[in-house]
C-alpha positions as CSV (number, residue, x, y, z in Angstrom):
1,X,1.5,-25.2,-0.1
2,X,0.4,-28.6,1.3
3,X,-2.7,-30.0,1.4
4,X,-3.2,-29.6,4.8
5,X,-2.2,-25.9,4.6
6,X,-4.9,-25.4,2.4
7,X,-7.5,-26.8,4.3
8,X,-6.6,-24.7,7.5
9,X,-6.7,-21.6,5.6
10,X,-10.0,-22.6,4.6
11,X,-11.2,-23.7,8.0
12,X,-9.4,-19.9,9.5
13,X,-9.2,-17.6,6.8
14,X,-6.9,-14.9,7.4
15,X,-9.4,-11.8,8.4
16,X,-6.4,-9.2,7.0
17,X,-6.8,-10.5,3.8
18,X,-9.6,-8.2,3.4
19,X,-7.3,-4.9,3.9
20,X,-4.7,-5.3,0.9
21,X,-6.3,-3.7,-1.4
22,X,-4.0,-4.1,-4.5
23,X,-1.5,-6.1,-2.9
24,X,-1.6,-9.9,-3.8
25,X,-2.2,-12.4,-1.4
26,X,0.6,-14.4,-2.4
27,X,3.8,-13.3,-3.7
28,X,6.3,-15.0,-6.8
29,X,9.8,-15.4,-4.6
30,X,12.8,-16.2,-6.6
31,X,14.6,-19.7,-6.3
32,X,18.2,-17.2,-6.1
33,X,20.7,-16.5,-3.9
34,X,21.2,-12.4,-2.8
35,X,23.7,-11.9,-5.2
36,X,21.9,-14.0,-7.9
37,X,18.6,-11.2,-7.2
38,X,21.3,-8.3,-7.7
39,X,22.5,-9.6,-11.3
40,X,19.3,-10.4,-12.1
41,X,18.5,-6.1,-11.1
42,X,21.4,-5.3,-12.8
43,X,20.3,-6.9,-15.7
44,X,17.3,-5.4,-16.2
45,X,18.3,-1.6,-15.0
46,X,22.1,-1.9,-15.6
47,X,22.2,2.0,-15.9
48,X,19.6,2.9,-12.9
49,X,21.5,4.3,-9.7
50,X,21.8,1.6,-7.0
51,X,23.5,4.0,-4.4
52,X,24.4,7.4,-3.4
53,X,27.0,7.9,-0.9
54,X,27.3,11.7,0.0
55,X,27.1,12.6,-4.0
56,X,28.7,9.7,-5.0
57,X,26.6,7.2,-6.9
58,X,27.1,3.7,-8.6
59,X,24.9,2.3,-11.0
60,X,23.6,-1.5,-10.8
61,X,26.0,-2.7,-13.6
62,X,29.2,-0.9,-11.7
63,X,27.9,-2.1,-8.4
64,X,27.7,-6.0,-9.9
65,X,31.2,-5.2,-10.8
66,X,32.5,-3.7,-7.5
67,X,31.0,-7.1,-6.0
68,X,32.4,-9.5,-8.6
69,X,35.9,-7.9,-8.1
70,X,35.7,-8.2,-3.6
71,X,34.5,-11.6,-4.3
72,X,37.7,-12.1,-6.2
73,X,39.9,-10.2,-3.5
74,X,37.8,-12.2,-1.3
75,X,38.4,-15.6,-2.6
76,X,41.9,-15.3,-3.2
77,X,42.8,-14.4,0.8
78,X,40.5,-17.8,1.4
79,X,37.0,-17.2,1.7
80,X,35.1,-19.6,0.4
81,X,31.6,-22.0,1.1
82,X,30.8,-22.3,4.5
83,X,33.4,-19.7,5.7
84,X,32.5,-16.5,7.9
85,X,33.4,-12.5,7.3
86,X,33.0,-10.5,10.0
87,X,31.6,-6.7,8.4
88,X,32.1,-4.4,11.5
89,X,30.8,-1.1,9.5
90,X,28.5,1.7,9.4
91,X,25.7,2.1,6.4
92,X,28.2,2.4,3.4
93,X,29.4,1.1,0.3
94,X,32.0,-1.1,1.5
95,X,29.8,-3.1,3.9
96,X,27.2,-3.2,0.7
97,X,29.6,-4.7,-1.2
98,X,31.4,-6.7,0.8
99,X,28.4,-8.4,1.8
100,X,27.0,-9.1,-1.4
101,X,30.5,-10.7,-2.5
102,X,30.6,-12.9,0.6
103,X,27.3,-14.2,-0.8
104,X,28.2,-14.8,-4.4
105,X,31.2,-16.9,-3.0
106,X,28.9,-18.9,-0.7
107,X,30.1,-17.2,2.5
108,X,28.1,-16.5,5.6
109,X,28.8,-12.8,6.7
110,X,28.3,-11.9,10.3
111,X,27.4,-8.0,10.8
112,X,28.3,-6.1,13.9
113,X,27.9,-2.5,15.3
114,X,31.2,-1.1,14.4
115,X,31.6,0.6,17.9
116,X,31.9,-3.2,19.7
117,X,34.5,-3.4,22.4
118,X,37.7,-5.7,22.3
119,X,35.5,-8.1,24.6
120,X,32.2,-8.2,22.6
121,X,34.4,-8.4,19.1
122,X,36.4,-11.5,20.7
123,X,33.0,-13.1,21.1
124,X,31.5,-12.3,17.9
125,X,34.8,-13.8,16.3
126,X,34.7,-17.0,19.1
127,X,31.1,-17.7,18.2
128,X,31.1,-17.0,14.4
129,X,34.8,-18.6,13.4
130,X,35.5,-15.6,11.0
131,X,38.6,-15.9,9.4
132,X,39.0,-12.4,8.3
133,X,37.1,-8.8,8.8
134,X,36.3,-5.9,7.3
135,X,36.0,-2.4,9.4
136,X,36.9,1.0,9.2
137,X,40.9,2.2,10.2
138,X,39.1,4.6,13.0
139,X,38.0,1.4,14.9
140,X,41.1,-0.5,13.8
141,X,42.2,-0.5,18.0
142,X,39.1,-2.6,18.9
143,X,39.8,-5.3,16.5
144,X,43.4,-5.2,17.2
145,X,42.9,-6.0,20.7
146,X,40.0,-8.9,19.9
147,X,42.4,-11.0,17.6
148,X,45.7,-12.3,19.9
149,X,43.7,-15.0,21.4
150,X,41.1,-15.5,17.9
151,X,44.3,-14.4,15.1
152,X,42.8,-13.3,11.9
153,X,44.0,-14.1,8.8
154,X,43.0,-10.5,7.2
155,X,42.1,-7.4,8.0
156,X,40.3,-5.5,5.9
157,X,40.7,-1.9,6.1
158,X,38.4,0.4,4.9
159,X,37.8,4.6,4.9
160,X,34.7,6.7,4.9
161,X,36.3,8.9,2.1
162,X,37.1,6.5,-0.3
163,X,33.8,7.0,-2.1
164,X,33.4,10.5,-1.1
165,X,33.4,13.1,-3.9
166,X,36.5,15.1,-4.2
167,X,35.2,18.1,-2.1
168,X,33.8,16.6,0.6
169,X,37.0,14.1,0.9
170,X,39.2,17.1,1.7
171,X,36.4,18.4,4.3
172,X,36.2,15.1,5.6
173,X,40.4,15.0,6.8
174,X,40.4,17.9,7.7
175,X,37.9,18.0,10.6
176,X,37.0,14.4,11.2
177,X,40.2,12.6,8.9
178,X,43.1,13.8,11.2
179,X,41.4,12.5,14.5
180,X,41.9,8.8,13.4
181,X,45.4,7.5,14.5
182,X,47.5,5.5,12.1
183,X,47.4,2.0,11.6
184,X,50.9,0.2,12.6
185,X,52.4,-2.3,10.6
186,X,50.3,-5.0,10.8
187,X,51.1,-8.0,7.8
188,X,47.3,-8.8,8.4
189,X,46.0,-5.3,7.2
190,X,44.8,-5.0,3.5
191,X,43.1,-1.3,2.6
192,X,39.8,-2.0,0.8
193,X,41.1,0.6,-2.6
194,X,44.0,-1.3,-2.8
195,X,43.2,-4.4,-2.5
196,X,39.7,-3.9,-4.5
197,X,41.9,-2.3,-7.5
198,X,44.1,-4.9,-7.9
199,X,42.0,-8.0,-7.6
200,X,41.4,-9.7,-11.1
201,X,37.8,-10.2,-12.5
202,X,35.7,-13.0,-10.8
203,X,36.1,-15.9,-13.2
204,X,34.2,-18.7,-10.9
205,X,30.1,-19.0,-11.4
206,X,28.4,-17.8,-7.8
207,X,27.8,-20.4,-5.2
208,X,25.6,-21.3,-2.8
209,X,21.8,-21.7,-2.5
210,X,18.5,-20.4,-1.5
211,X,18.9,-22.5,1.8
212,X,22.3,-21.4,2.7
213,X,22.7,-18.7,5.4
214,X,22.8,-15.4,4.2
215,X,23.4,-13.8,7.2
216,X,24.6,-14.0,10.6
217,X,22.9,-11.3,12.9
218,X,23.0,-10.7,16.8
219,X,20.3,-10.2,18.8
220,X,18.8,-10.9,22.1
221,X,18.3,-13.7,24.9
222,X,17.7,-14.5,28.4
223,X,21.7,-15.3,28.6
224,X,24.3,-12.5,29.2
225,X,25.7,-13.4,25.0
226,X,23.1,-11.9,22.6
227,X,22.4,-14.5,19.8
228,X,23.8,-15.3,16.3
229,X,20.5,-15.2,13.9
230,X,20.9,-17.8,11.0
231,X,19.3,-15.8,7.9
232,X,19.0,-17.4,4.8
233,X,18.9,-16.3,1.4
234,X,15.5,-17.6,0.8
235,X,14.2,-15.5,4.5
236,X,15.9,-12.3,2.6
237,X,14.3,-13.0,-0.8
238,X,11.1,-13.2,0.6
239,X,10.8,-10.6,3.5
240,X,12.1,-7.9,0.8
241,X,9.8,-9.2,-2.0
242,X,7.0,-8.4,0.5
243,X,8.1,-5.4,2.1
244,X,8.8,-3.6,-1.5
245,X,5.3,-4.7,-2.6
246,X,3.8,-3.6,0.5
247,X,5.7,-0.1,0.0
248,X,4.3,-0.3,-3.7
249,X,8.3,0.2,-4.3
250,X,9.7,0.7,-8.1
251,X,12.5,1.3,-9.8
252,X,12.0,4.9,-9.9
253,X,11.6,5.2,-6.1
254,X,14.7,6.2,-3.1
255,X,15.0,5.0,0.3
256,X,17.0,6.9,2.5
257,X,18.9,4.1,4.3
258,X,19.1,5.3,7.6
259,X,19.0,2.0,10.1
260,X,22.6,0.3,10.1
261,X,23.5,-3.2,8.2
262,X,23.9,-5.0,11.1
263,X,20.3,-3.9,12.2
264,X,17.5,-6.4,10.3
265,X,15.4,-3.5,9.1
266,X,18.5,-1.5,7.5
267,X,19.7,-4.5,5.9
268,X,16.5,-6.2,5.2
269,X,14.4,-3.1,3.9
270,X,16.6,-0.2,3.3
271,X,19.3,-2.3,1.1
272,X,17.8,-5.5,0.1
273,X,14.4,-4.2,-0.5
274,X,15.3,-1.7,-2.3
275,X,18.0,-3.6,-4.5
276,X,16.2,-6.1,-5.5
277,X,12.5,-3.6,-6.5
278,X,16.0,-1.7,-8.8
279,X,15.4,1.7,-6.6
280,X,18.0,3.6,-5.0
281,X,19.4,3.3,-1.7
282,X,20.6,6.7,0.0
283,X,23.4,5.5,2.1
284,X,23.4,7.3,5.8
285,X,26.5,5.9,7.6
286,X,25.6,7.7,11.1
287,X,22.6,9.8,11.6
288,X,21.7,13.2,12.7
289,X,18.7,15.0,12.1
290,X,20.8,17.8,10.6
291,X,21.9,14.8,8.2
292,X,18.3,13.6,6.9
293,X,17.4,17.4,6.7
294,X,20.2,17.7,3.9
295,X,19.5,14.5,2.6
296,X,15.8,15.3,2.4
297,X,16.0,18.8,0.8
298,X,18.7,17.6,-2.1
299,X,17.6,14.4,-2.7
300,X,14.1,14.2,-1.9
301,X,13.7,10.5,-1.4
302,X,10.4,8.9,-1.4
303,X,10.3,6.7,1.3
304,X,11.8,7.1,4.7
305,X,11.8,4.3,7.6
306,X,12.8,4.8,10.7
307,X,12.6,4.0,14.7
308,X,11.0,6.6,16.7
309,X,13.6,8.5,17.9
310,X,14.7,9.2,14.4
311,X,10.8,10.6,13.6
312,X,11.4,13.1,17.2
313,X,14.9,13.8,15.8
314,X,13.5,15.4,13.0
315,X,11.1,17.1,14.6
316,X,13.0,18.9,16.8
317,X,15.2,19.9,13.8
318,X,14.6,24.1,12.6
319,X,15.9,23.3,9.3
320,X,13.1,21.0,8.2
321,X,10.3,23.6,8.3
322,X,11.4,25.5,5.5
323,X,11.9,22.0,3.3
324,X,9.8,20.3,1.2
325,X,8.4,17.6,1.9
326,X,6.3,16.3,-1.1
327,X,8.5,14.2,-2.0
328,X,7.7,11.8,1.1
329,X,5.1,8.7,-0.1
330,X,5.1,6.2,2.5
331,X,7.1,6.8,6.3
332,X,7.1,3.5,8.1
333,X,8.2,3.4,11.6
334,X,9.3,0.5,13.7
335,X,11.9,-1.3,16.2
336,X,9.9,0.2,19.5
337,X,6.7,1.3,20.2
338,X,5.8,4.8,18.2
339,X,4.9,7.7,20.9
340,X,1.5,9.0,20.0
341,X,2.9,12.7,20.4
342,X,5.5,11.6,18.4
343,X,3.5,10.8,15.3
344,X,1.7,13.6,16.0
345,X,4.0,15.9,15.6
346,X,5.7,14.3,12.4
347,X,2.3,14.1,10.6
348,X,1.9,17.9,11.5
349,X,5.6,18.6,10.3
350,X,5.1,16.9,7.1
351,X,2.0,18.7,6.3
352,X,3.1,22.2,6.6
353,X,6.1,21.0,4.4
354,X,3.7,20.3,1.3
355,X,3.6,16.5,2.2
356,X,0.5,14.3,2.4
357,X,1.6,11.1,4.4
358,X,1.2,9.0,7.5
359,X,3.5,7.7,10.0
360,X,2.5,4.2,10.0
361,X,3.6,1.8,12.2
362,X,5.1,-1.8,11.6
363,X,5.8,-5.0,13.5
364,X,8.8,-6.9,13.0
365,X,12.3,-8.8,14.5
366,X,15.5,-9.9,13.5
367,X,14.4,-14.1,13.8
368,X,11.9,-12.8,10.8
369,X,14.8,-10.8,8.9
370,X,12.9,-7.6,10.3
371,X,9.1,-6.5,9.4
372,X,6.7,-9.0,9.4
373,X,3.7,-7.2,9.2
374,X,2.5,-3.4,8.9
375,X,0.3,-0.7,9.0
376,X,-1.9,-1.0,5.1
377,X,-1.2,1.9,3.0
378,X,-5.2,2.5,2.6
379,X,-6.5,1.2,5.9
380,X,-5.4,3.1,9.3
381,X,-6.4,1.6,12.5
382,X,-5.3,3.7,15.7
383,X,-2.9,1.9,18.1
384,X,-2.3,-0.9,15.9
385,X,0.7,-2.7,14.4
386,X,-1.0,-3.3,11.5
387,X,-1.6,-6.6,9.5
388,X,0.7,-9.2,8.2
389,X,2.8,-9.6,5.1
390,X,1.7,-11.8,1.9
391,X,2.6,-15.3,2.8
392,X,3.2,-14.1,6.2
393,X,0.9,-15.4,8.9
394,X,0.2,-13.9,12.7
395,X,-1.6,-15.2,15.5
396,X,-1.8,-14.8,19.1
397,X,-1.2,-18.0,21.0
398,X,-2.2,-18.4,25.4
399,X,1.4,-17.4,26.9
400,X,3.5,-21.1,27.2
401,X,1.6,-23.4,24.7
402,X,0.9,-23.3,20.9
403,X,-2.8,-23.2,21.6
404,X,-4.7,-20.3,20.1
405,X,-6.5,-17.7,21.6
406,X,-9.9,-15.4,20.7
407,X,-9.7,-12.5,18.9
408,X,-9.6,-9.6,21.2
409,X,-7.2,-11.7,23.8
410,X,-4.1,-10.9,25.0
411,X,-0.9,-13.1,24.6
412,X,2.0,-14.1,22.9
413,X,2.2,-13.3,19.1
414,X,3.3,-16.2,17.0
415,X,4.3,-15.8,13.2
416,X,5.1,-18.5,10.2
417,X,5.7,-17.7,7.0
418,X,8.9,-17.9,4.4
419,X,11.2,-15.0,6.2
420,X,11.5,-16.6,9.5
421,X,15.5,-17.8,10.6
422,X,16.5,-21.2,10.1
423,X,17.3,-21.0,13.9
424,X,20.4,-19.7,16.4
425,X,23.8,-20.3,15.6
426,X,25.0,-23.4,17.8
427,X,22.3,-23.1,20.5
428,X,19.4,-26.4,19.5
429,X,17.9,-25.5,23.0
430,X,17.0,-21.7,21.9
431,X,16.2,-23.1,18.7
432,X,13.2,-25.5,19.5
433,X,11.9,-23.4,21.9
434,X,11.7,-20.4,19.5
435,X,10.6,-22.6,16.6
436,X,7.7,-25.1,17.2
437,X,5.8,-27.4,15.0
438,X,2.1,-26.3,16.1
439,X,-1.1,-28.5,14.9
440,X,-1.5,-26.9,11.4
441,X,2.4,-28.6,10.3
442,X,3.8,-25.3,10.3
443,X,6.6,-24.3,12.1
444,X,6.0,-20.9,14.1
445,X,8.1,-18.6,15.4
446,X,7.4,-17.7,19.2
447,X,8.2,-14.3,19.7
448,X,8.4,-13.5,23.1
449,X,6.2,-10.5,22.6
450,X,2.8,-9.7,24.2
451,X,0.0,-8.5,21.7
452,X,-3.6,-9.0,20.6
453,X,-5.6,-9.1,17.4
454,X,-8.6,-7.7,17.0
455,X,-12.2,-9.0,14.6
456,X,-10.5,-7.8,11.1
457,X,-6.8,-8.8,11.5
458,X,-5.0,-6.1,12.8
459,X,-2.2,-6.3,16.0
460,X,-2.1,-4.6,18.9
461,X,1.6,-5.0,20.5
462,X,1.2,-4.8,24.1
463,X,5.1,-5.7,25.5
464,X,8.3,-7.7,25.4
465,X,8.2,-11.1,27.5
466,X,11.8,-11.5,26.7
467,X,13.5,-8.8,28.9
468,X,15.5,-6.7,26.5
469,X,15.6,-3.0,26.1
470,X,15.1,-0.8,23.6
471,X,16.9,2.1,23.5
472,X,17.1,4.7,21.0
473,X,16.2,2.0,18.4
474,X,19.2,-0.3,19.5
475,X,18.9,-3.8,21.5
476,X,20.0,-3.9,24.9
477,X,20.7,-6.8,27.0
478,X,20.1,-6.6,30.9
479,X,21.7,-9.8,31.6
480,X,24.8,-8.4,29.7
481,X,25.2,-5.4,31.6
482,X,24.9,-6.7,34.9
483,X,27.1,-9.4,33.9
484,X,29.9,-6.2,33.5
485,X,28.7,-4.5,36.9
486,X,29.5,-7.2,38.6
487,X,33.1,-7.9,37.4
488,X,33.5,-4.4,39.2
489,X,35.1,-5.3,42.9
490,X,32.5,-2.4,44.6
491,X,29.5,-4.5,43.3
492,X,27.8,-7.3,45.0
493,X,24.9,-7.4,42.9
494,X,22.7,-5.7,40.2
495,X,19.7,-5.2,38.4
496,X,19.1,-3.3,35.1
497,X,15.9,-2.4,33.5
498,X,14.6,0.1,30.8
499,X,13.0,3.1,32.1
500,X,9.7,5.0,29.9
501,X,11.9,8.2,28.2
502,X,9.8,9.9,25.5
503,X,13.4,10.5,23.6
504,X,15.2,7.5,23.6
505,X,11.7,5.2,24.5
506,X,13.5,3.5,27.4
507,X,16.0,4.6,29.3
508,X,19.0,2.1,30.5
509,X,19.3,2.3,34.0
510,X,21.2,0.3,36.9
511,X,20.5,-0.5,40.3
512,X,23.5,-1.9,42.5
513,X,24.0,-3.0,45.9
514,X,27.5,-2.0,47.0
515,X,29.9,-4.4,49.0
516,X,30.2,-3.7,52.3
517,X,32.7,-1.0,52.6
518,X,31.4,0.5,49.5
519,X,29.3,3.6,50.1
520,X,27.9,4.2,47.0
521,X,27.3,7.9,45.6
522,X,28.2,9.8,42.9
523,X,31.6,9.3,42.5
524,X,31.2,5.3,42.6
525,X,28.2,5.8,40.2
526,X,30.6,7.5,37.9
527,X,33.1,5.1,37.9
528,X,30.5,2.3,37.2
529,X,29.8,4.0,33.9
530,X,32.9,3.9,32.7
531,X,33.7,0.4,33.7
532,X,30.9,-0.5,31.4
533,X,31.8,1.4,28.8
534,X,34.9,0.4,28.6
535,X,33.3,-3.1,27.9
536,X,29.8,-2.5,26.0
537,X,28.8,-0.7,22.9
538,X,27.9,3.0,24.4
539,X,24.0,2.3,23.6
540,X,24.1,-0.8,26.5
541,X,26.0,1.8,29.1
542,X,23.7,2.8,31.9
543,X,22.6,6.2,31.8
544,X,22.0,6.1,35.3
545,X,23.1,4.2,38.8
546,X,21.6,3.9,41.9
547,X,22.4,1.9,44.9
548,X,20.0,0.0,47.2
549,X,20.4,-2.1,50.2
550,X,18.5,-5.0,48.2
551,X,17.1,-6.1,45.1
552,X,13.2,-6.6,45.4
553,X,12.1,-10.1,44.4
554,X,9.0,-12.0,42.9
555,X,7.2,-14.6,44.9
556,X,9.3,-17.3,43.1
557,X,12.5,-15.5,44.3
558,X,13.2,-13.7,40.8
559,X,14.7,-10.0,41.1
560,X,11.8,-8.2,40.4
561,X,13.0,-5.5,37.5
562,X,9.8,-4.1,36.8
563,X,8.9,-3.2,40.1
564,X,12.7,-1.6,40.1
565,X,11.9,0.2,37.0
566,X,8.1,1.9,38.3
567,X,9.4,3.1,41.3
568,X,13.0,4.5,40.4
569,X,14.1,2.8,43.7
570,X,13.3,3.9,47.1
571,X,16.3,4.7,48.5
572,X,19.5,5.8,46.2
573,X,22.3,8.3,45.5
574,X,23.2,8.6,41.5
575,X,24.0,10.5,38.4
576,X,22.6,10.8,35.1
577,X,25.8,11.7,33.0
């Protein structure tokens, strides 16, 4: 820290300081790369489990292995510095692997939802350059179609039962295995067992550097694209050096690792975290609360994060009230904004299950790796978002400047600190307006996001200024969805917006003015739905339609979504599939 640094802190002290109790103000970070923070776990716990899959487990020295052998496979079909994998997969030991191995070789792997369309894969690929990727042979079809125009050179093809215990790989083809069609010839296709056995040991030293991307992870804009997040190693380093401090995580702790790898919090918290404090990471490759209630009764894990529909999930799930639940030591919950009755009801939950623990709530986004800043283990404050991260700092800055506000204040909440992005991949524009150099000589990252802080430190989030929606813990991306509603030939125009839903938080919803000739109802409102999902991820489908004559509009001639969204449209014929 600069000289200058040091006399701003002085001249504003950071008022949260005060609520850390035994967590250090400042935190060591590593001068590694993420693979060079997993050897260095591996050697000091080679034997400690580093995941369990379903029964399945690997310990930190087999894991180092796994990755040193798919950095081989990797190298040898021409990955190398500088080049791009694309992991389309759910929570599992491939995508862990595979994205550690990317690493070692200096790679920069991009991570998408595995249920991306054709479209949305073609533009992942267009935008990132991958040169090969890695799914599962059930969503084989989407990739397929996304690579005549953008060709891959491999395709790496993986299956949920090759790590599954014997037992369960039997159950597995026979309910879910048989459903999945074959793959046809295909002289790009390599299956991740094969190709993983017969790859030679790693002979090359790892590359890259602390300042090297990491990472490549999509999130949200004003455009109809969402935006390719450049993560470094030295952002991943440090926002899991804080968040397993803040968790007061140790090697003989479990996370369950419910939030995907292409989701910031799953990879950043749940996996990294977790790998580098030498804990164990319960791998969750889709989630249902019937899931987590198995999970939680046989392998009692100690720490479970989580957006809020995953907390009501489990709440509305018989089988945990005759679980225990002592095992639980810190819940954290973030992503959206936590329902009051919610917490409530997960607090009341745990405590007739035996457990003693808080649903706390945390602030965080995918330009910061994920958390940022959370509720102290020791210090609960009602409503708020808690306080940030060592080395992390927060403040709340008048709406369009860099000027600070008063505590108490409402605007836009601003953070600096060593886990913020390097910036958007191939977009300067987005980049210097979301990173500015303010007065102090840091650089701050402009959120987008509405929020106060109070005398002592601690946020308040009030809302997004970016219009995005968050639905059942997933980004969705208004501009993106009308952008598909209007490729339909009955549209001439269309609004969506996120509607208050205590299950999924907001609700997508739709509202279209038909051409002329177009009548609207049902039967068109149908039809609309599956024209979108035929072209977005299922959580960015509209849940609802309904048509109007006309989109309201601001004084400046903007459609006006929120006033859309608060009166659920005047006049309108629609379904809710």
């Amino acid at each position: 820290m600069g000289e200058n640094a040091r006399t701003n802190d002085m001249q504003n002290p950071s008022p949260w300081l005060a609520f850390y109790g035994d967590v250090p103000a400042h935190l060591d970070y590593p001068a590694v790369t993420l693979y060079g923070a997993l050897a260095a776990t591996a050697q000091r716990v080679p034997e400690a489990i580093a995941w369990d899959f379903f029964g399945t487990s690997a310990s930190y020295r087999s894991l180092l292995e796994s990755v040193d052998r798919c950095a081989s496979m990797l190298a040898a079909r021409g990955l190398g510095p500088g080049s791009c994998l694309l992991i389309s997969m759910p929570t599992s030991p491939q995508a862990v692997i595979a994205f550690y191995a990317a690493n070692r070789l200096g790679a920069r792997p991009a991570l998408i939802h595995p249920l991306s369309t054709a479209d949305e894969i073609t533009r992942y690929l267009d935008a990132t350059g991958a040169t090969m990727a890695l799914t599962l042979d059930a969503f084989y079809p989407a990739l397929a179609a996304a690579t005549p125009r953008l060709p891959l050179a491999t395709i790496l093809l993986a299956r949920i039962a090759d790590y599954l215990p014997p037992l369960k790989r039997v159950g597995f083809w026979i309910t879910r295995g048989r459903k999945i069609a074959s793959v046809p010839a295909d002289p790009r296709v390599a299956w991740w067992t094969d190709a993983l056995h017969a790859a030679p040991a790693m002979a090359e030293p790892p590359r890259g550097t602390p300042q090297d991307t990491a990472a490549i992870l999509f999130s949200g804009g004003t455009t109809s694209l969402p935006k390719g997040i450049l993560l470094s190693n030295r952002a991943f380093i440090a926002q899991g050096t804080q968040a397993a401090r803040w968790c007061r995580l140790s090697g003989s702790d479990s996370m369950l690792a419910i939030l995907p790898v292409f989701h910031g919090f799953g990879l950043g918290v749940c996996i990294n975290a977790v790998l580098m404090a030498g804990g164990k990471s319960i791998l969750v490759p889709q989630f249902s609360a019937a899931i987590v209630a198995e999970l939680l009764r046989r392998k009692r894990p100690n720490i479970l994060v989580g957006v809020p529909t995953l907390f009501d999930a489990l709440t509305r799930d018989a089988s945990l009230a005759n679980t225990d639940l002592s095992c639980l030591k810190v819940c954290f919950c973030g992503a959206d904004t936590l329902p009051r009755v919610v917490k409530e009801r997960f607090e009341a939950m745990v405590a007739a299950a035996g457990g003693d623990v808080r649903l706390l709530e945390g602030y965080g986004l995918t330009e910061a790796v994920t958390g940022i800043m959370a509720m102290p283990l020791d210090h609960y404050r009602e409503g708020s978002i808690g306080v940030p991260f060592p080395d992390m700092l927060a403040k709340i800055c008048a709406v369009g400047s860099i000027d600070e506000v008063a505590p108490g204040t409402e605007g836009e909440i601003c953070i600096a600190g060593p886990a913020l992005m390097t910036g958007y991949l191939d977009d300067a524009a987005a980049t210097a307006q979301a990173l500015r150099v303010h007065a102090d000589g840091r650089t701050w990252l402009h959120t987008g996001d509405l929020g106060r802080m109070d005398d002592d430190g601690f946020f308040y989030f009030t809302v997004r200024l970016k219009r995005m929606i968050k639905s059942s813990g997933f980004n969705v991306y208004p501009a993106q969805v009308e952008s598909v509603l209007r490729e339909h030939p009955a549209v001439a125009d269309a609004c969506v917006a996120g509607v208050a839903d205590e299950a999924q938080v907001e609700r997508v919803v739709a509202w279209v003015v038909p051409r002329p000739g177009s009548a609207g109802g049902s039967a068109l409102a149908e039809e609309l739905i599956v024209h979108c999902r035929h072209k977005l991820i299922k959580w960015s489908c509209p849940r609802e339609v309904h048509f109007v004559d006309g989109l309201p509009v601001t004084k400046v001639g903007k459609v006006d979504y929120r006033a859309l969204a608060s009166r659920q449209s005047t006049r309108r014929e629609g379904i809710s599939p």
